[in-house]
C-alpha atoms as one frame of an Amber mdcrd trajectory, in Angstrom:
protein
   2.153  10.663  22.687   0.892   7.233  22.703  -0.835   6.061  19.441  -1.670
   2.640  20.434  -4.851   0.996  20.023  -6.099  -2.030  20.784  -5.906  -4.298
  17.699  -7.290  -3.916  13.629 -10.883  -3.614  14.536 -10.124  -0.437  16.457
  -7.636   0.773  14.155 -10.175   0.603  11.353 -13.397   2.128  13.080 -13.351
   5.313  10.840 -12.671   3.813   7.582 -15.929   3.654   5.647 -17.538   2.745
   2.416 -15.857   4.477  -0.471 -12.667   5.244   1.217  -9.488   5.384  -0.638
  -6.824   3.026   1.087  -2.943   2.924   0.826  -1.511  -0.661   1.253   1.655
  -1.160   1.883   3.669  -4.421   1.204   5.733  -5.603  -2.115   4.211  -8.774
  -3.852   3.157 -10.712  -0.505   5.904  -9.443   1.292   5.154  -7.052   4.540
   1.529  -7.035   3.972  -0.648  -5.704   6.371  -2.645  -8.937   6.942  -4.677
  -7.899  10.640  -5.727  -4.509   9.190  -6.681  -6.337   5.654  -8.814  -9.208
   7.907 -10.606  -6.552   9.795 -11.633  -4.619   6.468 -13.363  -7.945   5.114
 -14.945  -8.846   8.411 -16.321  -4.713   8.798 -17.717  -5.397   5.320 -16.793
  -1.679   4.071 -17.239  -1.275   0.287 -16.955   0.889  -2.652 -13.084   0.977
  -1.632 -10.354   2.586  -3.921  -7.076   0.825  -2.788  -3.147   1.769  -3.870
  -1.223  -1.039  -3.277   1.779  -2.360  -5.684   0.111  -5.337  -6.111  -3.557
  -6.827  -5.563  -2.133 -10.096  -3.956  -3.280 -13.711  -4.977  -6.611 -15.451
  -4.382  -7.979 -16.096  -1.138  -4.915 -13.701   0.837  -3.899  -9.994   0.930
  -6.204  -7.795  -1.274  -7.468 -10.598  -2.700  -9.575 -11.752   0.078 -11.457
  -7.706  -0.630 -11.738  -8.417  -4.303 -13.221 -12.226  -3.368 -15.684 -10.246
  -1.503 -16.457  -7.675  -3.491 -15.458  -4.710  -1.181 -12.962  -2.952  -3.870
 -14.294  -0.627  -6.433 -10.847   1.051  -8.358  -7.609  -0.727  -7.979  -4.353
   1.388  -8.797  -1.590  -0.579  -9.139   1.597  -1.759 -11.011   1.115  -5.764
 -10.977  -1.181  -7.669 -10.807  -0.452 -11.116 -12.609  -1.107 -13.277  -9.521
  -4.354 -12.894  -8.769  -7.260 -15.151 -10.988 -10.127 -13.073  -9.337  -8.924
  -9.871 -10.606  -8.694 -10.839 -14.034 -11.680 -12.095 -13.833 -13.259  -8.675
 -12.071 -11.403  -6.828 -15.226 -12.229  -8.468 -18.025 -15.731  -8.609 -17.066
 -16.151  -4.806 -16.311 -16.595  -5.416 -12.658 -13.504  -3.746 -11.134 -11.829
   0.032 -12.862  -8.078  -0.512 -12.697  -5.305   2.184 -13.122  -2.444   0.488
 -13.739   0.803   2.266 -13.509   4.554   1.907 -14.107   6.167   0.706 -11.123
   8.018   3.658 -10.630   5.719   6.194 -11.338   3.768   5.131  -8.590   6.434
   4.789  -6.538   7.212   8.520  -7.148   3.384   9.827  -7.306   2.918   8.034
  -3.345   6.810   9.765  -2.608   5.676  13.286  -3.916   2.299  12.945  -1.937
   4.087  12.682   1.407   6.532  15.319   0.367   3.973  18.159  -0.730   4.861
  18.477  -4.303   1.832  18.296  -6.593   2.885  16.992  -9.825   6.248  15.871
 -11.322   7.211  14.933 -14.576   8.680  11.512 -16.064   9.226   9.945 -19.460
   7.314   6.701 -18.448   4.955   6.003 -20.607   4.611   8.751 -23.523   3.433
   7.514 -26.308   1.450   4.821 -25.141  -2.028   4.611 -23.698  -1.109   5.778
 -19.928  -0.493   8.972 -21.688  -3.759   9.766 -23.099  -5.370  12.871 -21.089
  -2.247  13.998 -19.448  -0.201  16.926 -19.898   3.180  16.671 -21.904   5.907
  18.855 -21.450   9.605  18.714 -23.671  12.330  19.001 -21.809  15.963  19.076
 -24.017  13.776  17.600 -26.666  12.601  14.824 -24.739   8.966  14.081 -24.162
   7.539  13.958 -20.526   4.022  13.440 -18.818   2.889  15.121 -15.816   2.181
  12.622 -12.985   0.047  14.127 -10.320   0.468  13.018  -6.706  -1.391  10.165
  -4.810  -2.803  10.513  -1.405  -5.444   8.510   0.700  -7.659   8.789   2.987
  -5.307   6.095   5.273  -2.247   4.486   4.694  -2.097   1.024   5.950   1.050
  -0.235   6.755   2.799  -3.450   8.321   5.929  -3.568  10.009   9.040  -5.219
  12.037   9.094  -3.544  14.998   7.322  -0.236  16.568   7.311   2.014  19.274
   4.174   3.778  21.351   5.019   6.907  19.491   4.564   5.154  16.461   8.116
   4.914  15.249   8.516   2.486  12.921  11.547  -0.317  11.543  11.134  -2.479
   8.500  13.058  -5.722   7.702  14.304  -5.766   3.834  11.915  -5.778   0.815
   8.868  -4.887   3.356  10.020  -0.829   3.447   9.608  -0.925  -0.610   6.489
   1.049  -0.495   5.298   1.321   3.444   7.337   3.796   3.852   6.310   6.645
   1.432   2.560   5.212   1.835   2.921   5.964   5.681   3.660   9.592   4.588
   1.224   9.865   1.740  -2.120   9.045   4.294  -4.228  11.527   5.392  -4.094
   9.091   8.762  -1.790   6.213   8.968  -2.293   2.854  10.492   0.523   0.808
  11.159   0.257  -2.567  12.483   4.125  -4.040  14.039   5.130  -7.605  14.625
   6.607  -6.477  17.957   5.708  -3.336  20.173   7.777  -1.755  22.299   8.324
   0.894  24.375   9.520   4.366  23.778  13.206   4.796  23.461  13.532   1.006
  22.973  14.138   1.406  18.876  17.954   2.556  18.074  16.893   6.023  16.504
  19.718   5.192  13.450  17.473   2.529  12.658  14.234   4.243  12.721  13.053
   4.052   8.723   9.411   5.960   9.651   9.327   8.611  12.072   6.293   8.521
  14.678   5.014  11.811  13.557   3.560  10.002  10.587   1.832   7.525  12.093
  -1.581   8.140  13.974  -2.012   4.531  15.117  -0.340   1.503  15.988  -1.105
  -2.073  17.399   0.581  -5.468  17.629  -0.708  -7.420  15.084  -0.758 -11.460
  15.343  -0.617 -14.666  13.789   1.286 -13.637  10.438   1.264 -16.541   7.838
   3.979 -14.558   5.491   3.383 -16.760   2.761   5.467 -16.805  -0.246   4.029
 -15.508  -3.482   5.155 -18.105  -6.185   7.879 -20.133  -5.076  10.195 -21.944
  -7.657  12.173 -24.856  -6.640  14.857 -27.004  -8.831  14.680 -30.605  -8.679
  17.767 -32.286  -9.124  18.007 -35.850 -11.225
């Protein structure tokens, strides 16, 4: 079956106000930066977006909270970005923020069909309060309840027509569980090929995730804080 469209504007023309998005990526690395330009451009708000991070000022999820297009953010870090602090010490934006690898786990159990799991992250703090806890060989766990989305947005290497999909390094980090966890996935590729072209050994999302796919363009794949030594 061939799942491609056109380019982010097509991809996109179903996702409306008060959608909850799953954006894939780790820190600025494998964003989906097409799909994320076509969501400020369609001017969709009201947004609840899972994404690891909420990117930095002026690029990634930023450029939505600049704009005011993001209601609920649920994510693990967010130190980066000036404009969410801002939008969260004012009231403006509800944040969930979550250890690292609980969400990690809640997006994985969404795309696998279980529920609700149980992990020792965060009992006895404040993430705890209103959850159910459970001891297990008299240790202390909370129940975690699965996250899914209305799409999962995803960016990466390479893809096929049938929406197979290959990711280079610290990009599959969270794409691939998101691209599971979406009630329909988006995937945009820096290169598209044709079917049978991908080595299937290599092949980190299968196509029968993914309900659309286009070549996306011009990818600035900027660095998020870079740290240099100068020598004397």
């Amino acid at each position: 079956m061939n799942k491609v469209v056109a380019n982010a504007v097509v991809a996109i023309h179903d996702i409306t106000d008060n959608a909850t998005l799953m954006l894939g990526g780790f820190g600025l690395c494998g964003i989906p930066e097409n799909t994320i330009a076509a969501l400020v451009d369609k001017g969709v708000k009201g947004l609840t977006c899972i994404s690891n991070n909420a990117g930095v000022d002026g690029f990634g999820l930023g450029l939505l909270l600049q704009t005011r297009q993001i209601r609920k953010m649920i994510s693990s870090y967010v130190g980066e970005n000036a404009e969410f602090e801002r939008q969260l010490l004012s009231g403006e934006l509800e944040v969930d923020l979550i250890p690292q690898g609980t969400l990690a786990t809640r997006i994985q159990m969404a795309g696998m069909g279980i529920p609700a799991f149980f992990t020792p992250a965060g009992y006895g703090t404040e993430i705890a309060e209103g959850k159910e806890v459970r001891a297990f060989d008299g240790k202390m766990y909370l129940m975690e309840h699965a996250l899914h989305a209305d799409f999962a947005i995803v960016k990466a290497w390479k893809g096929d027509h049938m929406g197979n999909l290959v990711f280079r390094k610290t990009t599959r980090n969270f794409s691939t569980s998101m691209a599971k966890a979406g009630h329909i996935t988006i995937a945009e590729v820096e290169e598209l090929v044709a079917p049978g072209q991908l080595d299937p050994d290599e092949i980190h999302v299968a196509g029968i995730y993914v309900h659309r796919i286009f070549q996306g363009q011009q990818y600035e794949k900027r660095i998020e804080r870079r740290t240099v030594q100068i020598n004397a």
